[in-house]
Every structure is written in structure tokens, then in C-alpha cells.
N, C-alpha and C positions, 0 to 999 in steps of 0.2 A: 504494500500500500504506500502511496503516497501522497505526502502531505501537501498539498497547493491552497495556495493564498492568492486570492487575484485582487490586485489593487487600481482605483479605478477614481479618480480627483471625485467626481459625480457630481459637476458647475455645470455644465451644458444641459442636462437634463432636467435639470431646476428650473432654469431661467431661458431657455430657447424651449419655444414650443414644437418646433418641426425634428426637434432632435428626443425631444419625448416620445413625439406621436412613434419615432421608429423604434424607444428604447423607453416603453412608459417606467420600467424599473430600475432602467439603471443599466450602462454596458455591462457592470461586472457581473448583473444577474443573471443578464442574456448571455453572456461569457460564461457562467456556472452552470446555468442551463444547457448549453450547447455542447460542453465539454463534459459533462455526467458521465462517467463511466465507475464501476464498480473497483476497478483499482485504486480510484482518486478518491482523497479525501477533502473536500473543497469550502473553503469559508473567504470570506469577502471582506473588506478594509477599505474606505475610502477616507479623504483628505479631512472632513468634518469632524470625524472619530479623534479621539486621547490620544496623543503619538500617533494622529494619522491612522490610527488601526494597527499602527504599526511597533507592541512592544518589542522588548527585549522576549519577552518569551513567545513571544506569537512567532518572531523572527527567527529564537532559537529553534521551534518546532515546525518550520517550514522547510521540505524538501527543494520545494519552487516555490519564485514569487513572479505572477504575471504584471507588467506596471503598463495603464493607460493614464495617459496627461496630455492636456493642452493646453487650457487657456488658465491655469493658475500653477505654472512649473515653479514660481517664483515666491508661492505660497506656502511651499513645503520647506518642512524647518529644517536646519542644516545640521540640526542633531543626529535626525533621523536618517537624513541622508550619510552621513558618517555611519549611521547603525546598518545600514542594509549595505553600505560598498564594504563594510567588513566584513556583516557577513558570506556577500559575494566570492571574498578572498579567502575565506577559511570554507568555502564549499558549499555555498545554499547555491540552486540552480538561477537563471535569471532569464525571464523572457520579456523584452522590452515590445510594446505593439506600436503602430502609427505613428504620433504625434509624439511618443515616449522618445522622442530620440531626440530630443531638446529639452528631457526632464536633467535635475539635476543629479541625479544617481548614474544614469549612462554617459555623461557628461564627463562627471570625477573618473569614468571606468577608463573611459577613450580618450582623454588629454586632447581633445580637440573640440573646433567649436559644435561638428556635427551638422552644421547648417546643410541647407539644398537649395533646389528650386519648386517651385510649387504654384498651382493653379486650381483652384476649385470650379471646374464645369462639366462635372457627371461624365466624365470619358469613361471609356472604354478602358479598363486593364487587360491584357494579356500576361500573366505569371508564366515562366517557364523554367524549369528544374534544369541548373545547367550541370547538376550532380546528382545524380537518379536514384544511385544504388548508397547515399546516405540513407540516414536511419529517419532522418528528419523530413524526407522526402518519402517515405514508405508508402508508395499506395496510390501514387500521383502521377498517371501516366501519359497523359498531356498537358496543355496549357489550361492553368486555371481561369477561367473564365471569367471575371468582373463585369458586370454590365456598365454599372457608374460607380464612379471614385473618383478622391482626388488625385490629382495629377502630383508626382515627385520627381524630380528630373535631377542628372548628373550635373553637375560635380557633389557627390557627398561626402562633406569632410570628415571622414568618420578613417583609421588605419586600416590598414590591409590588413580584411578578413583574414582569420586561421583556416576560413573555408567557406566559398559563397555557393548556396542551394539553389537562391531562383533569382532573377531579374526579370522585370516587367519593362514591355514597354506598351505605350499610350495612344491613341486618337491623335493628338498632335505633335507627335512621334519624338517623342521623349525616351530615354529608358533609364532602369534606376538599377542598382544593387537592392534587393526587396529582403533578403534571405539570408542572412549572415550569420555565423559563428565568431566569437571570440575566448578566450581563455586569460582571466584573472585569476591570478594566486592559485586557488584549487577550484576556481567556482567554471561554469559554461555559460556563455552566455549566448544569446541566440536573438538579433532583431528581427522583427516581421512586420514588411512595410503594411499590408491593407488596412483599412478599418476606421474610415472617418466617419465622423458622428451622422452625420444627416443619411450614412448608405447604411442597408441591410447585412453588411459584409459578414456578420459575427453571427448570420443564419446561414452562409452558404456552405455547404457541407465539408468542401475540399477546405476549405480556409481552417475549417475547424479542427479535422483531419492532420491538417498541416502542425497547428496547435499541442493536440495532443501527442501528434508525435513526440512534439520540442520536447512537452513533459516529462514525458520517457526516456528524452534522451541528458535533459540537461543536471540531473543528479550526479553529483560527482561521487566515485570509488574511491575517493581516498580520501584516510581518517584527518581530522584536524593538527596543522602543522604544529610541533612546539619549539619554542626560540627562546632563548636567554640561558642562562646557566644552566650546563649539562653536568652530572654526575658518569666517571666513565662505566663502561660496558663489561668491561673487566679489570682484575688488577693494576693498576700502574706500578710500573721494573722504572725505579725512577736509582740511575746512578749515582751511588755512594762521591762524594766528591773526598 
């Protein structure tokens, strides 16, 4: 089993009414919902909550944490963000969605600003797996099909992927890195461009598909690092002077 936290600002849904009508509960609901599966163990955290939803111990007991954010990145306390790139680095999994990639958490991960290009007018996406027989691609055997989305277009300042799964390109012929992997400390980390507020995207099955795989894949197998004063392993043969 494991553990997933999906965390999700939940300002747009409040105060924009055409991003309700798609999400009357909330992304991270429709993200709970979509993602249900009997392995996962799934609870939800948004920005309004005590720590953001986000304790020390919620954090500690999270396998994964999924993070949606837009239009209040700048509202997230810089405690918390210290709390979860930590424990990205000691091994919690991390799956950043959309707009997450101007939050402050994936930000501190990638030392860069992350910016892109972007347009909002319901295009067309094409996803395409340019790494098929990853894990995180499992099951995906053409282009995912987006009817409307926003537009994200190259140059993304984001380092060189440890390993890029899909790039999309657009109606106004853009294309983007959509699908990335990276590796902090002991943690996985995994962006995934789709999923702007106003579209259905977090109902289409392959996106979701895509999602769950990440889950599964982004748990790290190794135990927590320790650092500072070691005791040795064996006797020390320390020369008589």
C-alpha cells in the first residue's frame, strides 16, 4: 500500500465560477477520485489547512505527494516548503502537475527559474511517449489525446531531465517537455505538464493512467540517509606511536 497525499492551493474553485462548474469539489477531489485504486491510500491537503495540510507527520507518513498550484504559489509558507524539499531529499516520492512548476517547492528542487511560454485558447494537445517501455508510460500506446488545454511552449527552464517520457505538441505548433523525471537526494521526482483549471483533463483516463503510474513508480528503495558522526564498523588497529 501506499501512502498518497494530493495537495491542491483550492483558490480557483472558490472564486472562478467556470473552474467550479468543471471541479465543483475541488481538483484534489476529482484527482482522489480518479486515481482510487485499492493499493493507494489517498487523503487531500490544500493551502487553507494548518501547515497547509501539510504536517510534519502527515509528510512523514506520505509515500507520495501530488502538488497542484497556480495562482497563490507565493502564499505558501517557506517553512513548509523547507518541510516537503526535505523530505523530497530523504525519499518521499514527488509528483509536480500543471501550473506546479512555478510553485515554490519544485523551484528550491531545480535551481532554476522554470519559466515557459504559454497561451490559454482550448488547443489541441497531442502527448507523445518518446520513452514507451518506462514504467511511467505503462499502458500508453499512442498519443494522448487532449481536446482543449493550455498551451506550454519551449524554452522551459527547468535542467536536463534524468529522463523525458512525453512531449506534447499544440494547434499552434508549439511543443513542450510535458513528462519528466528528476532525482533529488533519495526522492523521484516526476512533472506532468496537462491539467489547467477550466479543462476536464483530470477525467481523461490516459492522463490519469499516466498519474498512477508516476505513483508507483516515484517511491524511492532506499532507507533514509544518515550524516554526521559515524561510530566505526569495526575495531580500529590504531598505531602505537
Amino acid at each position: 500500500m501506499l501512502n498518497v497525499t494530493i495537495w491542491n492551493e483550492f483558490v480557483h474553485e472558490n472564486i472562478h465560477q467556470e473552474v467550479k462548474a468543471v471541479y465543483p469539489t475541488g481538483i484534489h477531489m476529482a484527482l482522489a477520485e480518479g486515481l482510487a485504486h485499492p493499493d493507494f491510500i489517498i487523503r487531500t491537503a490544500t493551502l487553507d489547512q494548518p501547515d497547509h495540510g501539510l504536517t510534519q507527520d502527515v509528510l512523514d507518513s506520505t509515500d507520495v505527494l501530488l502538488w497542484w498550484g497556480h495562482m497563490a504559489h507565493d502564499k505558501v509558507s517557506d517553512e513548509i516548503v523547507d518541510r516537503v524539499v526535505k523530505r523530497v531529499l530523504d525519499g518521499m516520492g514527488l509528483i509536480v502537475l500543471h501550473s506546479g512548476h512555478f510553485s515554490k517547492p519544485f523551484k528550491a528542487l531545480m535551481g532554476t527559474s522554470c519559466d515557459l511560454k504559454w497561451r490559454e485558447a482550448g488547443e489541441q494537445e497531442l502527448m507523445w511517449s518518446v520513452n514507451p517501455t518506462h514504467p511511467i508510460a505503462e499502458g500508453i500506446t499512442g498519443p494522448i489525446i487532449i481536446d482543449q488545454e493550455e498551451m506550454y511552449g519551449e524554452f522551459f527552464d527547468i535542467p536536463a531531465p534524468d529522463e523525458l517520457i512525453f512531449i506534447s505538441n499544440f494547434s499552434g505548433g508549439e511543443v513542450f517537455r510535458s513528462g519528466c523525471t528528476f532525482k533529488r537526494g533519495h526522492g523521484n521526482i516526476f512533472y506532468f505538464r496537462p491539467g489547467h483549471e477550466t479543462y476536464p483533463t483530470y477525467r481523461n483516463p490516459e492522463v490519469l493512467k499516466v498519474i498512477s503510474n508516476a505513483i508507483r513508480w516515484a517511491p524511492s528503495k532506499a532507507g533514509k540517509q544518515v550524516f554526521g558522526n559515524s561510530q566505526p564498523i569495526r575495531p580500529l588497529q590504531i598505531p602505537v606511536v
